[in-house]
N, CA, C and O atoms as a GROMACS GRO file, in nm:
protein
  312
    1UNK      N    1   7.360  -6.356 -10.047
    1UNK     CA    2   7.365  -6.310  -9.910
    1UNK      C    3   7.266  -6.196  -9.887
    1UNK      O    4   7.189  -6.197  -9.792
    2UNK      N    5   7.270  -6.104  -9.971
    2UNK     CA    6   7.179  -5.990  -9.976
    2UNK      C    7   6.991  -6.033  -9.964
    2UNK      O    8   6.905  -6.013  -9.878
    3UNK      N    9   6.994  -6.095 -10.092
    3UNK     CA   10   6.880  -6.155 -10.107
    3UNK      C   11   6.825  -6.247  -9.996
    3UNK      O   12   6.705  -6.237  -9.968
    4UNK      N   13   6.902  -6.336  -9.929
    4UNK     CA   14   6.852  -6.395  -9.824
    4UNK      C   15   6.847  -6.299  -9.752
    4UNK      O   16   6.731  -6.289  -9.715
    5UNK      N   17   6.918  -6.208  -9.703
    5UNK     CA   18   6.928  -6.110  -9.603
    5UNK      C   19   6.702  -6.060  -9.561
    5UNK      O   20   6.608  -6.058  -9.481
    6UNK      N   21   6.762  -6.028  -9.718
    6UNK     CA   22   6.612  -5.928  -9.750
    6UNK      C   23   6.454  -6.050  -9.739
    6UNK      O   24   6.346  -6.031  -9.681
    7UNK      N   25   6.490  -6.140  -9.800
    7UNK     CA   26   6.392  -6.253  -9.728
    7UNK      C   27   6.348  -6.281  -9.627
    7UNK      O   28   6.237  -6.333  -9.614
    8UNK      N   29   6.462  -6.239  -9.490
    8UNK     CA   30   6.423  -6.264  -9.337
    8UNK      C   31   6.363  -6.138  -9.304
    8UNK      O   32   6.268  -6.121  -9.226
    9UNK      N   33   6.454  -6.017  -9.397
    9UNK     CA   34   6.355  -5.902  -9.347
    9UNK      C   35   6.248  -5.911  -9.348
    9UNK      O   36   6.182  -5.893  -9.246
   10UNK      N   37   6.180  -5.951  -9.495
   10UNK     CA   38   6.045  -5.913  -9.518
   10UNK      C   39   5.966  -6.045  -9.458
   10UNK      O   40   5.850  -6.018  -9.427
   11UNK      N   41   5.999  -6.157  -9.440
   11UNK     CA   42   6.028  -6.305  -9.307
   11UNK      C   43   5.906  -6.206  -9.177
   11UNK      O   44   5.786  -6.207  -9.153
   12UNK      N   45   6.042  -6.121  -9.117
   12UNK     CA   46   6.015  -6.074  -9.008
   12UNK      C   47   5.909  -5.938  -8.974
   12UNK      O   48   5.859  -5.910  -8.865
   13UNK      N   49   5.894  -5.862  -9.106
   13UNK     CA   50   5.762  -5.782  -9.120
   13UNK      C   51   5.664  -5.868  -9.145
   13UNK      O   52   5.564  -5.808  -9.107
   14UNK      N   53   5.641  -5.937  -9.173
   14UNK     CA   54   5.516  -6.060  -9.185
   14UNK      C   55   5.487  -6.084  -9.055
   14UNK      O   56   5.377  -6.043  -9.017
   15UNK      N   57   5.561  -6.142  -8.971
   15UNK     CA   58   5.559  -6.216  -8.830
   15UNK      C   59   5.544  -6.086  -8.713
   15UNK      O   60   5.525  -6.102  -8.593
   16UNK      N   61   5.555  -5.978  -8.774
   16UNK     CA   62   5.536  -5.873  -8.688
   16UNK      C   63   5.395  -5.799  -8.677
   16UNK      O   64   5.340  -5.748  -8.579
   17UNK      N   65   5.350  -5.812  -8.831
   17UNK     CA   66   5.234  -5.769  -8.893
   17UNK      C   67   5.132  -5.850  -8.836
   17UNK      O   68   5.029  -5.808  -8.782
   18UNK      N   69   5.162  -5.957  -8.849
   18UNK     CA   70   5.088  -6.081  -8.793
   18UNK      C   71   5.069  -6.104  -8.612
   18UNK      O   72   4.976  -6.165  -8.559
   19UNK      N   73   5.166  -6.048  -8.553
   19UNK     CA   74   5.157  -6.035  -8.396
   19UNK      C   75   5.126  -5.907  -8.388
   19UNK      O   76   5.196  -5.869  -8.295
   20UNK      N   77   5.067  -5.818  -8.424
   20UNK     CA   78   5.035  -5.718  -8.421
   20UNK      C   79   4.880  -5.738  -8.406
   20UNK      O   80   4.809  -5.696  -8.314
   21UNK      N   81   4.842  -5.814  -8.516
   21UNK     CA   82   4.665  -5.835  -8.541
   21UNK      C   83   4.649  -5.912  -8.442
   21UNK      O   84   4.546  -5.877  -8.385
   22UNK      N   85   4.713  -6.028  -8.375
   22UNK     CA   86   4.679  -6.098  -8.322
   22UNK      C   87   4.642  -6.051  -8.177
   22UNK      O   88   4.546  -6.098  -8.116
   23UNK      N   89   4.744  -5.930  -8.114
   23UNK     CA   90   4.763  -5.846  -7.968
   23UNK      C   91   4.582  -5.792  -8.031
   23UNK      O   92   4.473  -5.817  -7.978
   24UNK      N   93   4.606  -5.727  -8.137
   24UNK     CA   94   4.446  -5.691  -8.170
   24UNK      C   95   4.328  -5.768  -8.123
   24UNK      O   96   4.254  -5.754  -8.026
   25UNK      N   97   4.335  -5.888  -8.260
   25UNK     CA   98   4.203  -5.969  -8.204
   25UNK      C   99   4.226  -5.973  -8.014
   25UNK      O  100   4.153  -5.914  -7.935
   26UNK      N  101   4.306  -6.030  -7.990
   26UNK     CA  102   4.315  -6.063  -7.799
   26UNK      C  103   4.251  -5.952  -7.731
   26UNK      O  104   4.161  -5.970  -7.649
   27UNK      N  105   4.278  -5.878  -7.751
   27UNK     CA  106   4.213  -5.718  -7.683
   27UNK      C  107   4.071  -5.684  -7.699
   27UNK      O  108   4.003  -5.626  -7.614
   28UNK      N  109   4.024  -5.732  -7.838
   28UNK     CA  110   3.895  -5.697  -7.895
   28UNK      C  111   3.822  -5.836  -7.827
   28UNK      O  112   3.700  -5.826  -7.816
   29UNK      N  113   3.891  -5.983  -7.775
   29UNK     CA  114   3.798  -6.087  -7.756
   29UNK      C  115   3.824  -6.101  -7.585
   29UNK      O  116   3.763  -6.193  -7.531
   30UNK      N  117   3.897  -6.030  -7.513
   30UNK     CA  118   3.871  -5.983  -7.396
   30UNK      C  119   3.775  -5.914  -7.383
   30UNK      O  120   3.671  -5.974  -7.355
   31UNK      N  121   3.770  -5.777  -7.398
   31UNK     CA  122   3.724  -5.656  -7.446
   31UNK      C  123   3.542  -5.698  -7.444
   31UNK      O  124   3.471  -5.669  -7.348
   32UNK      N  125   3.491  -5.767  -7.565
   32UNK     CA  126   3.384  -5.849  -7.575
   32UNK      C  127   3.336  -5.969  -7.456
   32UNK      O  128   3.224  -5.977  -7.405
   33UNK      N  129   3.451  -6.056  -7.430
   33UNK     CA  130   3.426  -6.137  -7.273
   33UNK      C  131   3.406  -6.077  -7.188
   33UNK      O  132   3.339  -6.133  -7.101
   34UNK      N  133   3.458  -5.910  -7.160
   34UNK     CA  134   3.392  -5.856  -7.008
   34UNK      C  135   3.286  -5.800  -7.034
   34UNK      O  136   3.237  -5.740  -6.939
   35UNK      N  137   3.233  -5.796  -7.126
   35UNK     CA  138   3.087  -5.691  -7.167
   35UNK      C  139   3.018  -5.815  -7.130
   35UNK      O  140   2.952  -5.822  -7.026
   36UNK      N  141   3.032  -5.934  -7.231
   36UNK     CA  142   2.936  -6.083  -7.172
   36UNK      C  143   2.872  -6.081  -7.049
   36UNK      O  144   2.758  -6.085  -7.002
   37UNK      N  145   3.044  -6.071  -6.997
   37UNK     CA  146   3.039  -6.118  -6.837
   37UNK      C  147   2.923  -5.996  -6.767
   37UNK      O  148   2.839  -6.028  -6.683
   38UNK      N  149   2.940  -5.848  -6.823
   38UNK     CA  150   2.891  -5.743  -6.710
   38UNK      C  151   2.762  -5.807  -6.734
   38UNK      O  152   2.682  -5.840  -6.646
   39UNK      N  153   2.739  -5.831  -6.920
   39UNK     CA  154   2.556  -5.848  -6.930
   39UNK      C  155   2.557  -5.995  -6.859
   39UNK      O  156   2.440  -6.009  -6.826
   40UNK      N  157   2.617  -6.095  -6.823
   40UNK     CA  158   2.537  -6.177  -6.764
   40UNK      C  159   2.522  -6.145  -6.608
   40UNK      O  160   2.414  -6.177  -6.560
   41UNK      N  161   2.566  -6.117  -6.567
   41UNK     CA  162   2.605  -6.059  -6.429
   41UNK      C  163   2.454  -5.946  -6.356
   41UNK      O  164   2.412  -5.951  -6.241
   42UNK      N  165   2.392  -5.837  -6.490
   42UNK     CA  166   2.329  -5.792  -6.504
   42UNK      C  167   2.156  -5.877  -6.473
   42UNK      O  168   2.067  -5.860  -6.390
   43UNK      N  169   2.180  -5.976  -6.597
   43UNK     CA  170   2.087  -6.027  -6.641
   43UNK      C  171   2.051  -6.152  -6.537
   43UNK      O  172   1.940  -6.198  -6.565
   44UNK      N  173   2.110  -6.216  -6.432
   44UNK     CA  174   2.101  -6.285  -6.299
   44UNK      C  175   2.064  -6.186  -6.210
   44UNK      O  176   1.972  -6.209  -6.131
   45UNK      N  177   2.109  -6.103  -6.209
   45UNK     CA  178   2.053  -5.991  -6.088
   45UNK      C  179   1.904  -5.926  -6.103
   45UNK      O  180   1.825  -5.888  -6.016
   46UNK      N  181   1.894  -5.929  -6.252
   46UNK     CA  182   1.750  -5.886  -6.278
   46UNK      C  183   1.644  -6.014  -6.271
   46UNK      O  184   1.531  -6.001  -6.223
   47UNK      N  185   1.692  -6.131  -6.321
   47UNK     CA  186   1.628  -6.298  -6.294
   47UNK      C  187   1.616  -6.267  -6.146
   47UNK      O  188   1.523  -6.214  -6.086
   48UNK      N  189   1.701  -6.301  -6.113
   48UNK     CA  190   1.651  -6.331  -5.946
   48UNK      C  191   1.597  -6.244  -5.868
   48UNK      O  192   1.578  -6.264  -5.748
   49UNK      N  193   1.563  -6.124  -5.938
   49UNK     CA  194   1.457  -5.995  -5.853
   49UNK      C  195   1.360  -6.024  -5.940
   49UNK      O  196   1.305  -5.914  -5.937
   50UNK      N  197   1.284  -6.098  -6.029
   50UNK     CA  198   1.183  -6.129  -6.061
   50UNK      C  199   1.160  -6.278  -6.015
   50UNK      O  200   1.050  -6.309  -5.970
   51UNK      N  201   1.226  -6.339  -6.022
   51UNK     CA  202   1.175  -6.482  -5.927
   51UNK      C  203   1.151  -6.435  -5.834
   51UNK      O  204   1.036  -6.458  -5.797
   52UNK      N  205   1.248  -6.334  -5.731
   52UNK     CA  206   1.181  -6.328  -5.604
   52UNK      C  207   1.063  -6.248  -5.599
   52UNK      O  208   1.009  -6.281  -5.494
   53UNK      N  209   1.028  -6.204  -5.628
   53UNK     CA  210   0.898  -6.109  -5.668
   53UNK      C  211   0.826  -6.195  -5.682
   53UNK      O  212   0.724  -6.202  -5.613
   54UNK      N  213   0.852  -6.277  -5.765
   54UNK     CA  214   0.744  -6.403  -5.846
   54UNK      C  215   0.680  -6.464  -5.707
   54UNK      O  216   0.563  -6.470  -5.670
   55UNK      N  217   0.807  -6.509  -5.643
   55UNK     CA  218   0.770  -6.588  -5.545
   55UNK      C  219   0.702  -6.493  -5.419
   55UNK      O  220   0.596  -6.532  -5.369
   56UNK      N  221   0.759  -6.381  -5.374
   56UNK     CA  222   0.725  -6.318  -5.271
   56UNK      C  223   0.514  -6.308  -5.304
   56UNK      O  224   0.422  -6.327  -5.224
   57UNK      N  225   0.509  -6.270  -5.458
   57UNK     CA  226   0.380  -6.262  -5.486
   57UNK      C  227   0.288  -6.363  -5.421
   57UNK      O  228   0.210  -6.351  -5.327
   58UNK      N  229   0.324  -6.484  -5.511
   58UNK     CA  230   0.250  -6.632  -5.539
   58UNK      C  231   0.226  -6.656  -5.368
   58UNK      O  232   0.114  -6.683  -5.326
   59UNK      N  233   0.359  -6.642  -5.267
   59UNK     CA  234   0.333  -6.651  -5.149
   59UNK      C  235   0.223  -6.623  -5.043
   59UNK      O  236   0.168  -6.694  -4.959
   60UNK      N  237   0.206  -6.413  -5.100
   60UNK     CA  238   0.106  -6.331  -5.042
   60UNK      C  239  -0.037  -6.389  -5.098
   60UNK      O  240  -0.146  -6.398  -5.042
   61UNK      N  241   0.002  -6.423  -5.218
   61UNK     CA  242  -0.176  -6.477  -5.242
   61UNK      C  243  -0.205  -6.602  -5.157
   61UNK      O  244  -0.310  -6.597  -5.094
   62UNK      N  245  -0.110  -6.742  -5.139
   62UNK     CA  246  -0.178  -6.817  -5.074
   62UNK      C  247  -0.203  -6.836  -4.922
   62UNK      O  248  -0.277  -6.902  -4.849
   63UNK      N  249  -0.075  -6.719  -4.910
   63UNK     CA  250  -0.127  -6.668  -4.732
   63UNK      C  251  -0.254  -6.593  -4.723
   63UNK      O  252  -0.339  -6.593  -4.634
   64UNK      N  253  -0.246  -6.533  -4.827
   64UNK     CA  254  -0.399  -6.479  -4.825
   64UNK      C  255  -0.516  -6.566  -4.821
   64UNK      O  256  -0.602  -6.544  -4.735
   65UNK      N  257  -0.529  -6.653  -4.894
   65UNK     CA  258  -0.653  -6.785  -4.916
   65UNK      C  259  -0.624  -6.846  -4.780
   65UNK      O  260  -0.716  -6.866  -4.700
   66UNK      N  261  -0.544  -6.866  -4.762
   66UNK     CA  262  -0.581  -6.955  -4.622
   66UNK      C  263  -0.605  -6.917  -4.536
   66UNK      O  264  -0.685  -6.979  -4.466
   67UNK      N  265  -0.550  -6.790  -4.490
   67UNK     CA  266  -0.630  -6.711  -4.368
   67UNK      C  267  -0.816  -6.688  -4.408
   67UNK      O  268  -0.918  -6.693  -4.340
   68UNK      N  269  -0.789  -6.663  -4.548
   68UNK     CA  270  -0.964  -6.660  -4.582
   68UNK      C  271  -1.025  -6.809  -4.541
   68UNK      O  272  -1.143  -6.821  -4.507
   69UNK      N  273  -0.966  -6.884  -4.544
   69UNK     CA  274  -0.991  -7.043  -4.559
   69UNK      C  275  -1.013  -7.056  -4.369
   69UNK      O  276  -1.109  -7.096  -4.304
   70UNK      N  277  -0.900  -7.013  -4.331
   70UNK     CA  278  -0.931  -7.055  -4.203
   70UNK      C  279  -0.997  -6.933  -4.082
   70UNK      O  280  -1.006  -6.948  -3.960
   71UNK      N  281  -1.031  -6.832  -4.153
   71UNK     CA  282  -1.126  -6.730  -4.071
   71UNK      C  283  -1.297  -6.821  -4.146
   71UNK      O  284  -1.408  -6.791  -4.103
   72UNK      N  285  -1.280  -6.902  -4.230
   72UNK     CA  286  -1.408  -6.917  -4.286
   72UNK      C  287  -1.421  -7.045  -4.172
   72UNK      O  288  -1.531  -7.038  -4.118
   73UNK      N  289  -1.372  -7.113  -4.140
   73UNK     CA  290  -1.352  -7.236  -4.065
   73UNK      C  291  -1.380  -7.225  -3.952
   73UNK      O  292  -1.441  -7.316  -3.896
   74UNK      N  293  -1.332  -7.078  -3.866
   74UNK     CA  294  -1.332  -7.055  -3.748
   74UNK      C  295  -1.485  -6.966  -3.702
   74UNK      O  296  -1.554  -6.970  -3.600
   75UNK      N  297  -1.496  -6.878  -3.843
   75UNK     CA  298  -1.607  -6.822  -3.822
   75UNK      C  299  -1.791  -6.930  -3.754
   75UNK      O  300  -1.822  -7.045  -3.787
   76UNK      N  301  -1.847  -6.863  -3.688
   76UNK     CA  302  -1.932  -6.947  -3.598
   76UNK      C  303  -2.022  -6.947  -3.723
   76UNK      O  304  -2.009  -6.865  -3.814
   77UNK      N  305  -2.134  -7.063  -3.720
   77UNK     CA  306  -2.217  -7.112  -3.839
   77UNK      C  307  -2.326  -7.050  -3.752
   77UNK      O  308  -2.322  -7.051  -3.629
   78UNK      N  309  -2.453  -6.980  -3.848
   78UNK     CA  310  -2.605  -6.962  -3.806
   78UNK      C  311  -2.686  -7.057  -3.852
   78UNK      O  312  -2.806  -7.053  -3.826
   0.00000   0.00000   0.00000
């Protein structure tokens, strides 16, 4: 009786020890998922202010050529 007794005890420090690490890991792999999340969150906000840049650029240059293109067109020939 004793001996079984003492079996569930040490049974139930195992299973305690063990939900203990586990509340651990969970905390530490949350913990790590919101850092992910801030750096991806980060890292789209910085993408898409360089695409748009990219693009706002690439834009100004070919508005630029074509007004050159079409002041050259319009300009009178000697």
């Amino acid at each position: 009786m004793v001996q079984s007794l003492l079996q569930q005890m040490m049974q139930l420090a195992e299973h305690e020890h063990k939900l203990i690490e586990m509340n651990s890991n969970s905390e530490k792999l949350q913990q790590t998922y919101n850092e992910l999340l801030e750096f991806k969150m980060v890292f789209l906000k910085d993408f898409s202010s360089l695409v748009l840049s990219a693009v706002g650029e690439c834009y100004y240059k070919v508005t630029a050529e074509a007004l050159r293109v079409c002041g050259e067109l319009s300009a009178p020939k000697s």
